[in-house]
MARBA-3410 file (N, C-alpha, C, O; in Angstrom, 1 decimal):
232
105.5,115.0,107.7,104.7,113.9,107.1,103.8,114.4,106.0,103.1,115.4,106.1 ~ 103.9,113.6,105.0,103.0,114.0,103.9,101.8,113.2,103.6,102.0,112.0,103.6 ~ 100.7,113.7,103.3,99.3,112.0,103.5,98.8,113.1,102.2,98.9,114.3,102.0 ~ 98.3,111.8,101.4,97.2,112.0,100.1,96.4,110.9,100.8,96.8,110.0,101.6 ~ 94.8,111.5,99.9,93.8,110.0,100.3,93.0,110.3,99.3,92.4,111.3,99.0
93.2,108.7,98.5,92.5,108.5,97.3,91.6,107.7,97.2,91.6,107.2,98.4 ~ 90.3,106.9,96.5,89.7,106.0,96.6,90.6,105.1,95.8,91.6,105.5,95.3 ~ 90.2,103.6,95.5,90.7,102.8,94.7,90.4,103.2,93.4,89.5,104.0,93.0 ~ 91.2,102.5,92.7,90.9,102.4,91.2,91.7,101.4,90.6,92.9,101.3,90.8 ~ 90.7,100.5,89.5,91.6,99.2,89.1,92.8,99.5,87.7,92.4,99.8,86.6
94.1,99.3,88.0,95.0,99.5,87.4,95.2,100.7,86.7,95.2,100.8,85.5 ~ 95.3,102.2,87.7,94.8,103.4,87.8,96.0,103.8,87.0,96.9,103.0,87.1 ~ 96.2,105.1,86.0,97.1,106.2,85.1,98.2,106.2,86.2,98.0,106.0,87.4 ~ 99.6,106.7,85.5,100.3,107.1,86.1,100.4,107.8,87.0,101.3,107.6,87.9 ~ 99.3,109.2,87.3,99.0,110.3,87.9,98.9,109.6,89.5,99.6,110.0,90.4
98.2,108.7,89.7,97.7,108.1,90.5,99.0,107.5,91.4,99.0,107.5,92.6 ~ 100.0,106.9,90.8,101.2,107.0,91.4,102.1,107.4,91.8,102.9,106.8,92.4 ~ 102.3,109.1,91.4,103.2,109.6,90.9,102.5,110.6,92.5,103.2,111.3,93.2 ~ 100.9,110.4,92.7,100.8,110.9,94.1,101.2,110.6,95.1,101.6,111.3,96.1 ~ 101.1,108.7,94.7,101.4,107.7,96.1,103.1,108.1,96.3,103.6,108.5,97.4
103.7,108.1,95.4,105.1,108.4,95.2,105.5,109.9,96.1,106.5,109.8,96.9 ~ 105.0,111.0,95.9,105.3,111.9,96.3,104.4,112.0,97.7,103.8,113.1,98.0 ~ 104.3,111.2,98.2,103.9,111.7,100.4,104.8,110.4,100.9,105.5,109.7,100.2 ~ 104.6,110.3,102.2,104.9,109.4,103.3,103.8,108.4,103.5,104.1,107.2,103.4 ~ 102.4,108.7,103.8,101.3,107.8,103.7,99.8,108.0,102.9,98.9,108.9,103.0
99.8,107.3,102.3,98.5,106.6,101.4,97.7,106.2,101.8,97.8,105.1,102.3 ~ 96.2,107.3,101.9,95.3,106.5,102.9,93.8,106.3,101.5,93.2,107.1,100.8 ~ 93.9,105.1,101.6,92.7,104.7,100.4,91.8,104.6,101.2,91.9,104.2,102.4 ~ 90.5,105.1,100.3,89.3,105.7,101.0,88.4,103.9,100.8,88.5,103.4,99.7 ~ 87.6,103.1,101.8,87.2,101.9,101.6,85.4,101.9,102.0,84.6,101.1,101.6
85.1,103.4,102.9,84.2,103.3,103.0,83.3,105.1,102.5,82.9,106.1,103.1 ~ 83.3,104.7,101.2,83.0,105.6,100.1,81.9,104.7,99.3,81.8,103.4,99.2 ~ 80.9,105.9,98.7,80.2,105.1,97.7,81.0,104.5,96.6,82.1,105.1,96.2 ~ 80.5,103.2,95.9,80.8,102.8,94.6,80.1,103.7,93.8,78.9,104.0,94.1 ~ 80.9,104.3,92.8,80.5,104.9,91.4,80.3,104.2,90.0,81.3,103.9,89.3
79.2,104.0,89.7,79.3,103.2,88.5,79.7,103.6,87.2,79.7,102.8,86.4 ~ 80.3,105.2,86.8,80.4,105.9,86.4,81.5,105.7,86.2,81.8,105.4,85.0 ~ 82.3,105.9,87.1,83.5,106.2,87.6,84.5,105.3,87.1,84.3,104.5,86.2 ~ 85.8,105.5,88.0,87.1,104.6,87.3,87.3,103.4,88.1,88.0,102.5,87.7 ~ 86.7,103.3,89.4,87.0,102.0,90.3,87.5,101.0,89.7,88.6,100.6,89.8
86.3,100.5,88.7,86.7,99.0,88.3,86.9,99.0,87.0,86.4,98.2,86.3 ~ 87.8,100.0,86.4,88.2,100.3,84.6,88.6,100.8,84.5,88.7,101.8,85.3 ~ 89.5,100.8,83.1,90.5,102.0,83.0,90.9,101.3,81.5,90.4,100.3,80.9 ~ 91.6,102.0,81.2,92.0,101.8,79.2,93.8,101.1,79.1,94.9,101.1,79.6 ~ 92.8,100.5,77.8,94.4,100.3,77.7,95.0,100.5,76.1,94.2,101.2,75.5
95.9,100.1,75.3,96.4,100.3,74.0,95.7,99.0,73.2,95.8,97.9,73.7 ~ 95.2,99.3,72.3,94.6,97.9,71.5,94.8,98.5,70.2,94.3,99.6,70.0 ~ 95.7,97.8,69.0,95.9,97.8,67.5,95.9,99.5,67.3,95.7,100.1,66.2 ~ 96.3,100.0,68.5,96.7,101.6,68.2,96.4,102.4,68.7,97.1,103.3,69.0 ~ 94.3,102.2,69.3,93.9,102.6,70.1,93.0,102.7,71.3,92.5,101.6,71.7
92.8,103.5,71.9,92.1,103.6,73.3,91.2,102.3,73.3,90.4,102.1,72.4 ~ 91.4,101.2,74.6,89.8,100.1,74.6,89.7,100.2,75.8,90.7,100.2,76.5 ~ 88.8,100.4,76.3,88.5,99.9,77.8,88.1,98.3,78.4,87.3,97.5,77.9 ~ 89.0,98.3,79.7,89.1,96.6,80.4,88.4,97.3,81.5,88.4,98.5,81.8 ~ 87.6,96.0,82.0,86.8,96.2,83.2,87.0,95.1,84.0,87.3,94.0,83.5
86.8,95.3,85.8,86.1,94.2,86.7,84.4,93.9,86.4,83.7,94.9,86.2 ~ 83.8,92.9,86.3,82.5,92.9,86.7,82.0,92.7,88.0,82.4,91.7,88.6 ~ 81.2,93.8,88.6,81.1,93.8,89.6,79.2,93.1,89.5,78.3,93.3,88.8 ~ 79.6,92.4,91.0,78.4,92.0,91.2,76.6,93.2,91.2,76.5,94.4,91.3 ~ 75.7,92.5,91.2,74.7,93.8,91.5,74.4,93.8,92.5,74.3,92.8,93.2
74.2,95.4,93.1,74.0,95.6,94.5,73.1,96.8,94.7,72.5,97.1,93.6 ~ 72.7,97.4,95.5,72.5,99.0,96.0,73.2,99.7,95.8,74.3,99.5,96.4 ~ 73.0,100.9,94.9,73.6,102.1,94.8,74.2,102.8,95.8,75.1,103.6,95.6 ~ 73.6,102.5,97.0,74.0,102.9,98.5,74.9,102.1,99.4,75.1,102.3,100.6 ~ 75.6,101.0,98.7,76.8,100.7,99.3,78.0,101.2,99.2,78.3,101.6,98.1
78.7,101.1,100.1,80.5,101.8,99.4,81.0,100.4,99.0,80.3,99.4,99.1 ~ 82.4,100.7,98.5,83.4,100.3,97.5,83.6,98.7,98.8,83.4,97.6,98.5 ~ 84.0,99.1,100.0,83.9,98.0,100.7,82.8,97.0,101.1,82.9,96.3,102.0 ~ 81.9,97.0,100.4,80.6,96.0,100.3,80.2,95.8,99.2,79.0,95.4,98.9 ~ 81.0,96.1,98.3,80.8,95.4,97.2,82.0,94.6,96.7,83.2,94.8,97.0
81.5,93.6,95.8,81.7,92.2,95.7,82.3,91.8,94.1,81.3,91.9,93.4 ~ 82.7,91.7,93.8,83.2,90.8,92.5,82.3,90.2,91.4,82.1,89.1,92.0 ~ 81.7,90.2,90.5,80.8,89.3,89.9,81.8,87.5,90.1,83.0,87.3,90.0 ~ 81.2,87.0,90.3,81.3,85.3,90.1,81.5,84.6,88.7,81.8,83.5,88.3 ~ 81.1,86.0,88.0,80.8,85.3,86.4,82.2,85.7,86.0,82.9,85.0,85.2
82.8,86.8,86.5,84.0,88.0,86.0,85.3,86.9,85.7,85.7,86.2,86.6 ~ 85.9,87.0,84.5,86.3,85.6,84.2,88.3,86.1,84.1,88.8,86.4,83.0 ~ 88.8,86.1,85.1,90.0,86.8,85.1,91.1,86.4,83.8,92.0,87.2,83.4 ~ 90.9,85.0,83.4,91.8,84.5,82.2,91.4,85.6,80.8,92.2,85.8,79.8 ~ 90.3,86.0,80.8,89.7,86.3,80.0,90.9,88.0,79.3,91.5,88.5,78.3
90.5,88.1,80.9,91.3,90.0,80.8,92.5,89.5,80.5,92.6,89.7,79.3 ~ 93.5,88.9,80.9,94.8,88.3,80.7,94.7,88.1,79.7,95.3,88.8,78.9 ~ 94.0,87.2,79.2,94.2,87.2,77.1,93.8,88.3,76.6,94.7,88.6,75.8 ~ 93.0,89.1,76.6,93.0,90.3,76.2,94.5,91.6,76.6,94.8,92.7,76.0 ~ 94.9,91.1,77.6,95.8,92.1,77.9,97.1,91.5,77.5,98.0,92.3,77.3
97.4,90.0,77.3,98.6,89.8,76.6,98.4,89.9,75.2,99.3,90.1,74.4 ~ 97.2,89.9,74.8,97.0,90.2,72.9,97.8,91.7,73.0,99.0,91.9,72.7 ~ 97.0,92.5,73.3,97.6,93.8,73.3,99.0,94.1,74.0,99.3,95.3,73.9 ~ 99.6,93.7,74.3,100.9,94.0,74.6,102.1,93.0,74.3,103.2,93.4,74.6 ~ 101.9,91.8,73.7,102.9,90.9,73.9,103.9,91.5,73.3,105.0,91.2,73.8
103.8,92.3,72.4,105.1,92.6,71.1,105.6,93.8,72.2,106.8,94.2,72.0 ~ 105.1,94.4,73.0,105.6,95.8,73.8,107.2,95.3,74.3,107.3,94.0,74.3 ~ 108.4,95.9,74.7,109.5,95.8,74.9,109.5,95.0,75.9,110.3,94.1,75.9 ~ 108.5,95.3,77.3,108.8,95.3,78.4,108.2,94.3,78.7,108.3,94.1,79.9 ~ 107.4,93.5,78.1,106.5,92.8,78.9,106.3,91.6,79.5,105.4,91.3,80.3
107.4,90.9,79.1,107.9,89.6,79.7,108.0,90.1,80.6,107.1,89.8,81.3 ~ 108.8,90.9,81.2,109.3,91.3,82.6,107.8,91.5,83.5,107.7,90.8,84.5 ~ 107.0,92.2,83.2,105.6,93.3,83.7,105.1,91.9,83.7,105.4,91.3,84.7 ~ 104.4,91.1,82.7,103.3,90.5,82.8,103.2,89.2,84.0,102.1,88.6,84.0 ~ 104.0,89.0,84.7,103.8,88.1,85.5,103.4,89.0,86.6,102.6,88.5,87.3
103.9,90.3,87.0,103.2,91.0,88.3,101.6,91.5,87.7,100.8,91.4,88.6 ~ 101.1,91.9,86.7,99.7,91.8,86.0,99.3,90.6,86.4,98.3,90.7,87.2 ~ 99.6,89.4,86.2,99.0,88.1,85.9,98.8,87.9,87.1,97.6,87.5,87.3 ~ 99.5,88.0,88.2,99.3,87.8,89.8,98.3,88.8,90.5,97.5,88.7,91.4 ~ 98.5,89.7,89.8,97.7,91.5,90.7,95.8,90.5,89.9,95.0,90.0,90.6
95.7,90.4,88.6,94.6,89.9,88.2,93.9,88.8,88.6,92.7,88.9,88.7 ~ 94.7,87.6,88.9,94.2,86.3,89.2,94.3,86.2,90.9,94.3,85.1,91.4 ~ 94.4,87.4,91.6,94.1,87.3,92.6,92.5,87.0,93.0,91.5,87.6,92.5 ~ 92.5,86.1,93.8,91.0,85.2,94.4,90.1,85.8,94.9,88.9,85.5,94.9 ~ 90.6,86.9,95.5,89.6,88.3,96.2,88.6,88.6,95.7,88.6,89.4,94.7
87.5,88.2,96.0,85.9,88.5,95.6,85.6,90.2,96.4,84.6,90.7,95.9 ~ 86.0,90.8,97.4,85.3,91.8,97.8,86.3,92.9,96.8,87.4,92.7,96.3 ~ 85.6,93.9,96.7,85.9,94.7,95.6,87.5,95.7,95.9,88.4,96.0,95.2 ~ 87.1,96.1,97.6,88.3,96.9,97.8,89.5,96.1,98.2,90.8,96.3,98.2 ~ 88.6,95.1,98.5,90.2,94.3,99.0,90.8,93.8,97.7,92.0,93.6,97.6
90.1,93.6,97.0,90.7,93.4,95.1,91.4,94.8,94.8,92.5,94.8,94.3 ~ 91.0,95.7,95.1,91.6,96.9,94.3,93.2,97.4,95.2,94.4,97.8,95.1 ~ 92.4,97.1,96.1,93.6,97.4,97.2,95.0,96.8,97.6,95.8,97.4,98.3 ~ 95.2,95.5,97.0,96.4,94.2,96.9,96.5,94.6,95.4,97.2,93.8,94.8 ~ 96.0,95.6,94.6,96.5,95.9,93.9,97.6,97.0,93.3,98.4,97.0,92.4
96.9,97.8,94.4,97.4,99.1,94.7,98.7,99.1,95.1,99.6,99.7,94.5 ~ 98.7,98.2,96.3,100.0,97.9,96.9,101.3,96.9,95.8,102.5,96.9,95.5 ~ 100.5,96.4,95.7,101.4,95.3,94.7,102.0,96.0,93.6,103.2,95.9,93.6 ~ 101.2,96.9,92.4,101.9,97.9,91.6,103.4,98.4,92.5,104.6,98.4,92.3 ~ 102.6,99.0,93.6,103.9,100.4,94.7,105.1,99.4,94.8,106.2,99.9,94.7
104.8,98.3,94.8,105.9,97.6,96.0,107.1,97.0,94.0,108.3,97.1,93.8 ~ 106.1,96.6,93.2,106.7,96.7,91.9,107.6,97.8,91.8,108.7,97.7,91.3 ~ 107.0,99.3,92.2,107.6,100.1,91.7,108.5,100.4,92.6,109.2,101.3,92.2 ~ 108.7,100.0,93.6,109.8,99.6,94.6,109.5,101.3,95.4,110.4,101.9,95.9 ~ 108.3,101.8,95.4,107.3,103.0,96.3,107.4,102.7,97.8,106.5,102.0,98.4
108.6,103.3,98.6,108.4,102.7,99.9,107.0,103.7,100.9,106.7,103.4,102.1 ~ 106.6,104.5,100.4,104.9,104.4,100.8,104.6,104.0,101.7,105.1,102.9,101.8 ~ 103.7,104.4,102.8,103.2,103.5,103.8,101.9,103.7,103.3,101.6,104.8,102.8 ~ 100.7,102.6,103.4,99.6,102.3,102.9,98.5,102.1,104.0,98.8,101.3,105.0 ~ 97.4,102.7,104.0,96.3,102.8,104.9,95.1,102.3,104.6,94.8,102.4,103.4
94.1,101.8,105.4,92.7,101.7,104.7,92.2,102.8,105.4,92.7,103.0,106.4 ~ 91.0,103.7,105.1,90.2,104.8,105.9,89.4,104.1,106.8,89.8,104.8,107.8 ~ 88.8,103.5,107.1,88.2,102.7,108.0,88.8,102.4,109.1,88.0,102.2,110.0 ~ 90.4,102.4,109.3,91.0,101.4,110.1,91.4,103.1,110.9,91.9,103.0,112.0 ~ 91.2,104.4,110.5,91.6,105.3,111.1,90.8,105.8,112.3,89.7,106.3,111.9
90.9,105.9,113.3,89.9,106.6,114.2,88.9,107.7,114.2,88.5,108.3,115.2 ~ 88.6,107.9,113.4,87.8,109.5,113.4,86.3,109.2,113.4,85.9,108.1,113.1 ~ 85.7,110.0,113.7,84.6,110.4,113.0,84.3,110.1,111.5,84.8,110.6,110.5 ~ 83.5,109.5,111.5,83.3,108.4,110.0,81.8,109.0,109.3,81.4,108.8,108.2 ~ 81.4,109.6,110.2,79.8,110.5,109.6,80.6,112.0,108.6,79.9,112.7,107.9
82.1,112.3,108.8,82.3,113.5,108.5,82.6,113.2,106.9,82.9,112.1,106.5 ~ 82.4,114.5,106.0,82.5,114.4,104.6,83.3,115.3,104.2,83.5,116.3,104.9 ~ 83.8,115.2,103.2,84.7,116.1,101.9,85.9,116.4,103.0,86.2,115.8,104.0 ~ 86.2,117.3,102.5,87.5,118.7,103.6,87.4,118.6,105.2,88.4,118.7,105.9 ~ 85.6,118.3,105.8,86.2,117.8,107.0,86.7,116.7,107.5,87.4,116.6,108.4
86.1,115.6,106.6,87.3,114.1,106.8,88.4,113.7,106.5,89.0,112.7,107.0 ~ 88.8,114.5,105.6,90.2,114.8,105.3,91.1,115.2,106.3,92.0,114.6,107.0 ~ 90.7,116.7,106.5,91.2,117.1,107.9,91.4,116.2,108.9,92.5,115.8,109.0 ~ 90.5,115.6,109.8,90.4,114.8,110.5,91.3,113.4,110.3,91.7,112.8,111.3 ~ 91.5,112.9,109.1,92.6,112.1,109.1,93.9,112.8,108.6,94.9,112.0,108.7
94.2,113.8,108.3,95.4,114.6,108.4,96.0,114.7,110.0,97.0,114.2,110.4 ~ 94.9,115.3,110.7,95.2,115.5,112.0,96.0,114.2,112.5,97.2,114.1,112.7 ~ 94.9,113.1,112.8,95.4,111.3,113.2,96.8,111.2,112.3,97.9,111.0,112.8 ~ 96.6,111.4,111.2,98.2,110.8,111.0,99.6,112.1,111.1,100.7,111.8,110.6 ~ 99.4,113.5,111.7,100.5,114.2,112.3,100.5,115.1,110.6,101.5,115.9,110.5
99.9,115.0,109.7,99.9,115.4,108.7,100.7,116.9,108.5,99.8,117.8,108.5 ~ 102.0,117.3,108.4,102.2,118.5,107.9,101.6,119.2,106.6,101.3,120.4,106.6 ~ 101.6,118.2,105.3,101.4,118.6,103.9,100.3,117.5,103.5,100.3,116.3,103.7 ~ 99.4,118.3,103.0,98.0,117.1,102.2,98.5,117.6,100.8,98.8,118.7,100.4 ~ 98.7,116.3,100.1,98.5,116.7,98.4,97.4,116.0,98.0,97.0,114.9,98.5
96.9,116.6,96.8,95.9,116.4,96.3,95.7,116.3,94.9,96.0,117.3,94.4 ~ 95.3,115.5,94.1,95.7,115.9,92.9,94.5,117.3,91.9,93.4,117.5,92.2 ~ 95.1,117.9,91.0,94.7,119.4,91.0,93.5,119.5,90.5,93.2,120.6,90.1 ~ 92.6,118.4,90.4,91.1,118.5,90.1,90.5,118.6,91.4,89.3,119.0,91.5 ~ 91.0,118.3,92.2,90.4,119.1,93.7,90.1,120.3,93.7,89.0,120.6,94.0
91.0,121.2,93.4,91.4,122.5,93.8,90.3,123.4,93.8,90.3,124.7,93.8 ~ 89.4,122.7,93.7,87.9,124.1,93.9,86.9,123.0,95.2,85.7,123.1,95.5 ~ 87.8,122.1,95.6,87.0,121.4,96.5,87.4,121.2,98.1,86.8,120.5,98.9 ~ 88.7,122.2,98.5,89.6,122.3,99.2,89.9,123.6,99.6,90.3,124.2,98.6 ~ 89.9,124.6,100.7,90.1,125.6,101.0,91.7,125.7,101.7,91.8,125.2,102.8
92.7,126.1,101.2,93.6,126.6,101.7,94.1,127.1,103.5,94.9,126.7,104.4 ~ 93.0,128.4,103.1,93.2,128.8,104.4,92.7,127.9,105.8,93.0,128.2,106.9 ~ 91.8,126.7,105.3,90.8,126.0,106.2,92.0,124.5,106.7,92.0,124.0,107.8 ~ 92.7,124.2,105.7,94.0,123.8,106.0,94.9,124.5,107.5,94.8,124.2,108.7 ~ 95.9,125.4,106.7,96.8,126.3,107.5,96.4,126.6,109.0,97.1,126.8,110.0
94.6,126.5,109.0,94.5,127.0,110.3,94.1,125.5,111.3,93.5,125.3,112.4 ~ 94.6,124.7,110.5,95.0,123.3,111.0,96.4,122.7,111.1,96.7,121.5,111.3 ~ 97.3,123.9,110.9,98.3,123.6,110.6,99.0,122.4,109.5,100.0,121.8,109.7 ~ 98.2,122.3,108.5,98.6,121.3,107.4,98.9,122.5,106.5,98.6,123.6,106.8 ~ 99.5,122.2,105.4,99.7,122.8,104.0,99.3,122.1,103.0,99.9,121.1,102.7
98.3,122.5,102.3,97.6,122.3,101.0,98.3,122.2,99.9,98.5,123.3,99.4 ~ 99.0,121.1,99.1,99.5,121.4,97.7,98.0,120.6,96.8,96.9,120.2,97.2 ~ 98.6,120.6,95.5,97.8,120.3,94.6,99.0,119.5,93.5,100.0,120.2,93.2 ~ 98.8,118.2,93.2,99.7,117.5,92.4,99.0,118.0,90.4,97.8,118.2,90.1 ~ 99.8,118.1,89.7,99.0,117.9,88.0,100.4,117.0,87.5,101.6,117.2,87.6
99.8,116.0,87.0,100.7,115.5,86.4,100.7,115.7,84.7,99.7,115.8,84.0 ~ 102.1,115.9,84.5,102.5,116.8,83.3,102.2,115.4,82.0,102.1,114.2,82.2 ~ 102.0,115.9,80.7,101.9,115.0,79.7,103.1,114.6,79.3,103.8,115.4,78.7 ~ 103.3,113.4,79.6,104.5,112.6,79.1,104.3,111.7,78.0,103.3,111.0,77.9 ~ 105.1,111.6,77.3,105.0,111.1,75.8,106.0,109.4,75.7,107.2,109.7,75.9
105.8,108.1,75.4,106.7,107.7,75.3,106.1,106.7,73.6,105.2,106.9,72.9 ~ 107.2,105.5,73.4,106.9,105.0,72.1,105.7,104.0,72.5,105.7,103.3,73.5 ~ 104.7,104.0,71.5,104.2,102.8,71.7,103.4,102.4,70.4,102.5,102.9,69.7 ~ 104.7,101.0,70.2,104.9,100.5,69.1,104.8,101.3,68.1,105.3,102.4,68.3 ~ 104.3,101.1,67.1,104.3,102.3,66.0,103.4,103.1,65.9,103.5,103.3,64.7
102.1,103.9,66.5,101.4,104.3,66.8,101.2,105.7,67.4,102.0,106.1,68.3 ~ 100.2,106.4,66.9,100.0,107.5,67.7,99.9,107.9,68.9,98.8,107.9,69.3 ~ 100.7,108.3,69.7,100.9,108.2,70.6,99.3,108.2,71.5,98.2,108.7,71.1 ~ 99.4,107.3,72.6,97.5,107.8,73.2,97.5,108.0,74.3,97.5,106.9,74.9 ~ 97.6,109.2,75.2,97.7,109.5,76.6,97.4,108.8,77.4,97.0,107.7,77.0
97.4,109.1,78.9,96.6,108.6,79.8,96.1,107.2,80.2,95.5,106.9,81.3 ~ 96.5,106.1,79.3,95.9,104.9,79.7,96.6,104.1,81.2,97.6,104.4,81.9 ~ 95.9,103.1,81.4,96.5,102.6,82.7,98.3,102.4,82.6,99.1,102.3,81.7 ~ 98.4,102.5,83.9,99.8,102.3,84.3,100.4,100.7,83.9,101.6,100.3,84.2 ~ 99.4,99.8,83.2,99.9,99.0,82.4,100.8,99.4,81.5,102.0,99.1,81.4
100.0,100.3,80.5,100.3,100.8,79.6,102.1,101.0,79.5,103.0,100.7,78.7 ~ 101.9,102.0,80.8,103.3,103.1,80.8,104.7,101.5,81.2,105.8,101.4,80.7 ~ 103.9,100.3,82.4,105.4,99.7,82.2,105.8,98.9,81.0,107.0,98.6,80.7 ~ 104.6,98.6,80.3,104.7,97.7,79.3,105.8,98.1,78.1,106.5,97.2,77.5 ~ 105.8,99.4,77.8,106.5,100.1,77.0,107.9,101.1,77.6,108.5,101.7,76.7
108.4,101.2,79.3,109.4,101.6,79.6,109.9,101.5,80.4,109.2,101.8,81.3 ~ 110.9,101.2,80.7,112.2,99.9,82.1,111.6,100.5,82.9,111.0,101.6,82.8 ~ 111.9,99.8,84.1,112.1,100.3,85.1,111.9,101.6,85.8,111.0,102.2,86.4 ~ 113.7,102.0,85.4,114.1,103.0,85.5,113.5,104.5,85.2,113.6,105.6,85.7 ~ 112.6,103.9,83.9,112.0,105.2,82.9,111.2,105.7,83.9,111.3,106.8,84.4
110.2,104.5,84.4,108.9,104.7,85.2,109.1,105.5,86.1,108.6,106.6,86.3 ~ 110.3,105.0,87.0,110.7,105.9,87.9,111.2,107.3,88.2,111.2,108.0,89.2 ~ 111.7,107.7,86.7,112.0,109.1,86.7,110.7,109.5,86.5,110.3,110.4,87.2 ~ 109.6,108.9,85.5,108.1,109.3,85.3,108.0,110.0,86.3,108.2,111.2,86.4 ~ 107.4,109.2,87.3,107.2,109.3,89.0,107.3,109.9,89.7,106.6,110.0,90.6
108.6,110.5,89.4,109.4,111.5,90.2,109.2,113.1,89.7,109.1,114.1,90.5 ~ 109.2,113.1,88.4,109.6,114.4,87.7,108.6,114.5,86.8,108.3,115.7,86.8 ~ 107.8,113.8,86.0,106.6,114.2,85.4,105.4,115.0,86.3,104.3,114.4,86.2 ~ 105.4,115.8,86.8,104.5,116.4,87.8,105.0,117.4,88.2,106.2,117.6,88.2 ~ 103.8,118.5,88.8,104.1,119.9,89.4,103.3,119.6,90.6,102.4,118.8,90.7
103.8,120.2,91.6,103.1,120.7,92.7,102.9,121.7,93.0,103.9,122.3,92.7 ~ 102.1,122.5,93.4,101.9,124.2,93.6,100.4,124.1,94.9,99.9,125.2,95.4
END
């Protein structure tokens, strides 16, 4: 059995898939702080050549709630992102095909934030035909006061975990040997720079996994997925 555990993130880079892709179960982290910083509710996409960032608006709350007690803005106008995201892509190869699973993953009615991020999550995998089994952290038994490497562990343990991967910006946040002597094995995922066309333009790394179907079949995505990445 292979388990990664990631937090959500709204229409997260390839990398992010290419983890869910390579284990047996996905356990998204639900009762984590929100980071306002962070990638939860944004991510980039291609606009007239380059980099723009799309966002959720999230309601205002306490800095001290997690990702599962927070809420959606009311004002956050979903048609809005959809015209912005079919401007930017209509002419892309792929998009007739892609934009009706966008349009559905978006206009979903979900006001609480993880459960928005989360029917998203799943919905991309199940697009990408990722047979994945998908978890909430919350729903797992353990000890819920525990943090970093020992909550991890602890849901390694519950789900029979042979192999944790991680993706490789962990790798100073993870002890090896503290693994093994749990009998799990520690990898570390990096996903490699993959290059594809988009439209006539400089190529621009990293943007959401919109990005990557909008501009390559199917098929492409899936060798992506599979083969764009190292583990070590």
């Amino acid at each position: 059995m292979r388990v990664a555990i990631m937090q959500p993130y709204f229409l997260p880079y390839i990398g992010y898939f290419q983890l869910i892709a390579a284990v047996d179960k996905f356990v998204v982290y639900d009762n984590v702080k929100y980071t306002k910083k962070g990638w939860i509710n944004r991510n980039r996409m291609l606009l007239n050549g380059r980099e723009d960032t799309f966002s959720l608006a999230i309601r205002n709350a306490p800095d001290s709630l997690n990702v599962c007690e927070r809420e959606i803005s009311p004002e956050f106008d979903r048609e809005k992102l959809l015209r912005r995201l079919a401007g930017a892509y209509r002419r892309a190869p792929h998009y007739a095909i892609v934009f009706p699973t966008i349009e559905e993953i978006i206009c979903c009615g979900e006001s609480n934030l993880f459960n928005y991020l989360f029917q998203s999550i799943v919905k991309l995998s199940r697009y990408l035909q990722l047979k994945t089994e998908f978890e909430i952290s919350s729903d797992i038994p353990i000890d819920h006061t525990l943090t970093g490497q020992d909550k991890v562990l602890a849901i390694c343990n519950f789900a029979h975990a042979k192999t944790y991967v991680n993706p490789t910006g962990g790798v100073d946040l993870y002890s090896r040997t503290a693994f093994a002597n749990c009998g799990v094995e520690l990898k570390f995922l990096r996903s490699l720079l993959m290059e594809y066309k988009q439209f006539d333009s400089t190529f621009v790394p990293w943007l959401s996994i919109v990005d990557v179907l909008m501009f390559n079949s199917a098929d492409a995505v899936n060798e992506l997925l599979r083969t764009k990445y190292e583990l070590h």
